[in-house]
C-alpha positions, 0 to 999 in steps of 0.5 A: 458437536458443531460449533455455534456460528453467528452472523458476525462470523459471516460478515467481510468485505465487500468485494468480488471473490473468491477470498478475502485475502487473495483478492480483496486484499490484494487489490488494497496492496495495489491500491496503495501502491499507486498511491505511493507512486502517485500514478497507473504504473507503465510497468509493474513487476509482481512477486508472489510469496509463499502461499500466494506464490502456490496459489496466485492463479486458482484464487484469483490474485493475478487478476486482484493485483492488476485490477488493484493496479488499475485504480479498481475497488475490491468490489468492481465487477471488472477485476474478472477481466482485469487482464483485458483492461491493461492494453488501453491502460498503458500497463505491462506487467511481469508475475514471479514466485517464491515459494519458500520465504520463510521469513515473511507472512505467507501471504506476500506480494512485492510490488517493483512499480514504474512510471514511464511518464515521470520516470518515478519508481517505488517498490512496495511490499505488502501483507494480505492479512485476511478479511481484506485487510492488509499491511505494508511493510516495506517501502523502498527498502525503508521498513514501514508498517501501515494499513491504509485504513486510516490518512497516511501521510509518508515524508522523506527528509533528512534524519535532523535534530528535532524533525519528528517532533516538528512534523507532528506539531505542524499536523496536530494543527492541522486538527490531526490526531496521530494514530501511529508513527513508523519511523526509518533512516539509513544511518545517522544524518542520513535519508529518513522516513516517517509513516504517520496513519491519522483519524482524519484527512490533512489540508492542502495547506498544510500540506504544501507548507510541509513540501516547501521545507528546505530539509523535506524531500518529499511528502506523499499523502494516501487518503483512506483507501476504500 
C-alpha cells in the first residue's frame, strides 16, 4: 500500500532547482562564507566531498556555489548562468573532489576564500543538510556550529577570565536573546572564538563598542541569511 502524503511533505525552499540540498543549500554555505570574509571574494578554491564530490556537476552544485559566491539568493534565476557572471565580478575559482571522507557528512563543501582588495582570507567548511538548510562547522580551523538561519554574531578574542560572560552581558543589553553559543581556542590564554546565533539583530552601537575592546580582535556579524 503507498504511503499517505500530504501537503507538508511537499513543501521546501524557495529556489531554483534541482535539489534542495545540492543547490539551495549550497548557495546558503556561499552565502555565509562571504559574509564571514566580509566581501565577493577575488579567489575562491571549492572542495566537494563525499556525495557532492560525485555528483557536483549533474545537480547543479558548481554553478549553486559560484552563484552563492556571487552574493545570489537560492531562488535567483541567474545561479543557471552563474559561471557567466564571474569575469565581471572579478571571481576566479578552482573546483577539487574528495570522494572518500568518511568523517565528514556527505554533503560537504570547503570553501578556501581571498580577498585581493584587503588581502583578507577565510576558510569556511559547511554542511548541506537537505531542504536548504545547512550548518557550518569550521571556520579557520576553529570548529563552530551555526546555521545562519538566526543573527550570527563571530568575536575573535583572547581566551580571558571572564570574556564569555562579558560578551553575553553586553548583548542581553542590547535585548538579544542568545539562542546558542559555540565556543573554541587554541589552548589556554590563547586565540578564542565565540559563535552566538541570536533571535534578533545587534546594534550598531554595540556593535562598535564590542570592536573597540582592547582584548577583542575581531568581530564579524551575519544578519539571518535569506
Amino acid at each position: 500500500m503507498a504511503e499517505k502524503s500530504s501537503i507538508f511533505d511537499m513543501i521546501g525552499p524557495v529556489m531554483i532547482g534541482p535539489s534542495s540540498s545540492h543547490t539551495a543549500g549550497v548557495v546558503r554555505i556561499a552565502r555565509a562564507a562571504i559574509r564571514i570574509l566580509g566581501a565577493v571574494p577575488t579567489e575562491a578554491v571549492v572542495t566537494f566531498y563525499n556525495s557532492f564530490a560525485r555528483t557536483y556537476e549533474g545537480h547543479g552544485s558548481d554553478r549553486a556555489i559560484v552563484a552563492g559566491l556571487l552574493g545570489y539568493l537560492p531562488d535567483d534565476v541567474r545561479i543557471r548562468t552563474a559561471f557567466d557572471h564571474t569575469a565581471e565580478a572579478g571571481l576566479h575559482y578552482t573546483f577539487q573532489s574528495v570522494g572518500n571522507a568518511s568523517t565528514m557528512h556527505p554533503n560537504t563543501i570547503k570553501l578556501n576564500l581571498l580577498d585581493g582588495t584587503t588581502g583578507r582570507r577565510v576558510e569556511v567548511v559547511g554542511q548541506s543538510r537537505g531542504g536548504g538548510v545547512i550548518r557550518i562547522v569550521e571556520v579557520d580551523g576553529f570548529p563552530a556550529d551555526f546555521s545562519g538561519a538566526l543573527h550570527t554574531l563571530i568575536v575573535d578574542a583572547r581566551d580571558e577570565p571572564g570574556s564569555i560572560a562579558f560578551i553575553a552581558s553586553v548583548i542581553a543589553r542590547d535585548d538579544c536573546n542568545i539562542a546558542t553559543m559555540f565556543v573554541s581556542r587554541k589552548g589556554k590564554n590563547d586565540a578564542a572564538r565565540q559563535f552566538i546565533e541570536m533571535d534578533s539583530p545587534v546594534k550598531d552601537l554595540t556593535l562598535a563598542y564590542l570592536r573597540a575592546l582592547g582584548w577583542v580582535q575581531h568581530i564579524t556579524y551575519i544578519p539571518t541569511l535569506e
